[in-house]
N, C-alpha and C positions, 0 to 999 in steps of 0.2 A: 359751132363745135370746133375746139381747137386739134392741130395739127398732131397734137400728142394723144388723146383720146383717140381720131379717126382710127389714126395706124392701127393702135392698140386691136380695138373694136373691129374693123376689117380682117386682121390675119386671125383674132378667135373665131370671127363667124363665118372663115372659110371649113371651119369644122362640122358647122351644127347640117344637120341633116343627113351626116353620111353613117350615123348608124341610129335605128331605134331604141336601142339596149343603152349607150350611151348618154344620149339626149337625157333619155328617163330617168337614169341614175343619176343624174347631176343634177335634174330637176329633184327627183328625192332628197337628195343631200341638202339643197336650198332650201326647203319645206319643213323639214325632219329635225324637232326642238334638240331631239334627243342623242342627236352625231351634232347637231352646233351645240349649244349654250350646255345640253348633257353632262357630254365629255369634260368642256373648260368645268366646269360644276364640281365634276367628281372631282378634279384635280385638285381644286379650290379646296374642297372638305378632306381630300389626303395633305395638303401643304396644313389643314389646321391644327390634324389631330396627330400629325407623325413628332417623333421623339426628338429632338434638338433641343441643344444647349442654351439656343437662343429663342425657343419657341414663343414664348410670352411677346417678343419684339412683332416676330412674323406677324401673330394673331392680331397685332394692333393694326399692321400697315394691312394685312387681311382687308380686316374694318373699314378702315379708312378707301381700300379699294371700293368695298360694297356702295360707300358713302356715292365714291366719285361716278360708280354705274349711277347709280340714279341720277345724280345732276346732270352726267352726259346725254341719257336721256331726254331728259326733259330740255337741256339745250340742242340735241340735236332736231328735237321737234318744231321748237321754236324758230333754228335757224332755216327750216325747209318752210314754215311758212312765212317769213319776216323775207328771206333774199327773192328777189326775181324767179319765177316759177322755171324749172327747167323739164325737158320733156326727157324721158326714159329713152335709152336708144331704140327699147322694143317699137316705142310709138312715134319716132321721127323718121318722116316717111324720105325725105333726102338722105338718109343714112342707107335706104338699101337691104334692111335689115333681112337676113334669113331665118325664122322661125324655127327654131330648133324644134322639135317631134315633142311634141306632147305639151307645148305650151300652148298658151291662150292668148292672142294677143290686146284681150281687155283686163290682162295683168297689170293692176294697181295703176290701172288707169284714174287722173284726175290727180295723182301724189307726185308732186315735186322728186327729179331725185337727186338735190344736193341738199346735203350729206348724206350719205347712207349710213342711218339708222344701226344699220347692223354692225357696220366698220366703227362707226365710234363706241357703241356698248360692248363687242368682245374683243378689241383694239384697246378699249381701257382695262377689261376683265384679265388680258395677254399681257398686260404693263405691269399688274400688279403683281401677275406673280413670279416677276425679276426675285421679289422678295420673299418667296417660298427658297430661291437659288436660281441661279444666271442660265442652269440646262431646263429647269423646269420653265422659265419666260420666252425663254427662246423656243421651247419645242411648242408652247402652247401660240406665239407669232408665228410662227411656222405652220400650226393646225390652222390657227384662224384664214391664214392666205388662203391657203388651200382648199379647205372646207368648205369654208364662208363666204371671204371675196369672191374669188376666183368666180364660184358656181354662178354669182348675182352678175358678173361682167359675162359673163359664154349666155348667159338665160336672154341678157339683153337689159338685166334692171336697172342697171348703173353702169354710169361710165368709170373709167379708172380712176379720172380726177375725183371722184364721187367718193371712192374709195378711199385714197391718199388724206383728202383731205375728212373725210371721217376718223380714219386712223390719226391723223393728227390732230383732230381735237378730245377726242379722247385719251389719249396718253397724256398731252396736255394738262387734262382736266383731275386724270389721276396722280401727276408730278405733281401738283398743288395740295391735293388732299391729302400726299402723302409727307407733304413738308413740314417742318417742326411746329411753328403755330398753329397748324391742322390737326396735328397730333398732340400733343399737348395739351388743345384745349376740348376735343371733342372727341377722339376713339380710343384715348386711355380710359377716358370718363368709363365712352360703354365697354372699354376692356373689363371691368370691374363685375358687369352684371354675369356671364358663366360662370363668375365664382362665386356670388353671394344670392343670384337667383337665376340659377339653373334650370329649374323649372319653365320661368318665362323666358328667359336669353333662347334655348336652344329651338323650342316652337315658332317665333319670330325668327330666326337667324333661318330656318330651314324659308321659310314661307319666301321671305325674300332671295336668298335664293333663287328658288324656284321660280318667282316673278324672272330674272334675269334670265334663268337657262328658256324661259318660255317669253321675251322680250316684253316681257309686260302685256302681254295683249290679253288677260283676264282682268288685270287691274285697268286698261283703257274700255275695256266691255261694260264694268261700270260707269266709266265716266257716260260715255254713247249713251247708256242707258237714261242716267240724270241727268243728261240734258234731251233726252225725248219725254222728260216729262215737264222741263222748262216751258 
């Protein structure tokens, strides 16, 4: 563990245990779909449907966001099991760690934690919507810190670098999707379908979604499932 993490990691976990109410609420927040991925969610669908000059533009690079969640995804899945396996601070026992109140210390035991998962899907989901307006991307980096990160670095899930470097692959991943080739050849296309089929665009547009503000983990229950029957 480097010298920048310790620090880190040390002065939040002179916190945990000095109140019950505390611990618990932060573990709530960590936990809770509906104060993370919710909130960025509802933002998403007000930056869709609000009135501007320039709306048609927004809803493409919108898209184009949605796109880059899923690839983040699925890259950061890859990249925690393809790197060198690292251990959670909760579960390195040279760290010292102090178990904040109400956690479990066979938390996501077995799960590498670089990159955090979380940091690169709402770390991309907070990139995209610079393109809603520069107060709306900033307030929503802002929630993300705060909400998000933060709770998984004080719980013990990840270390900061865990963080940083989620966060940077996901904005990454969404400056790409969101670049003129990206757009051009593939979320103008489905910019097309709200307007000519409505009916199907908005059913799917909501589902995914909702996959995101719930990190996919209905859509990963199938996969677990299909391959218990492999």
């Amino acid at each position: 563990m480097n010298l920048f993490d310790s620090m880190i990691i040390e002065f939040i976990n002179q916190f945990a245990q000095q109140s019950w109410t505390v611990d618990s609420i932060i573990k709530f927040i960590s936990e809770n779909h509906l104060v993370k991925g919710g909130v960025l969610l509802a933002i998403f669908w007000w930056g869709w449907f609000r009135v501007d000059s320039n709306q048609s533009n927004v809803q493409v690079h919108l898209i184009s966001t949605l796109f880059s969640c899923f690839i983040a995804m699925v890259l950061a899945r890859a990249l925690a099991m393809l790197l060198p396996f690292r251990l959670r601070p909760i579960h390195e026992e040279s760290l010292d760690f102090t178990l904040p109140y109400s956690m479990q210390i066979t938390a996501l035991e077995g799960w590498s934690s670089f990159p955090s998962d979380h940091a690169v899907l709402f770390y991309a989901l907070s990139a995209g919507m610079f393109y809603i307006s520069k107060k709306v991307g900033i307030f929503a980096l802002v929630y993300t810190t705060l909400f998000i990160a933060f709770p998984r670095v004080y719980l013990g899930l990840h270390y900061p670098t865990d963080i940083i470097g989620g966060a940077f692959v996901g904005i990454a991943i969404v400056l790409l999707c969101n670049s003129n080739n990206f757009i051009e050849k593939l979320a103008q296309l489905a910019h097309l379908f709200p307007k000519t089929r409505p009916e199907m665009f908005y059913p799917v547009f909501f589902i995914i979604t909702y996959q995101i503000a719930d990190m996919f983990n209905s859509s990963r229950a199938f996969v677990w499932l299909f391959k218990s029957f492999l």
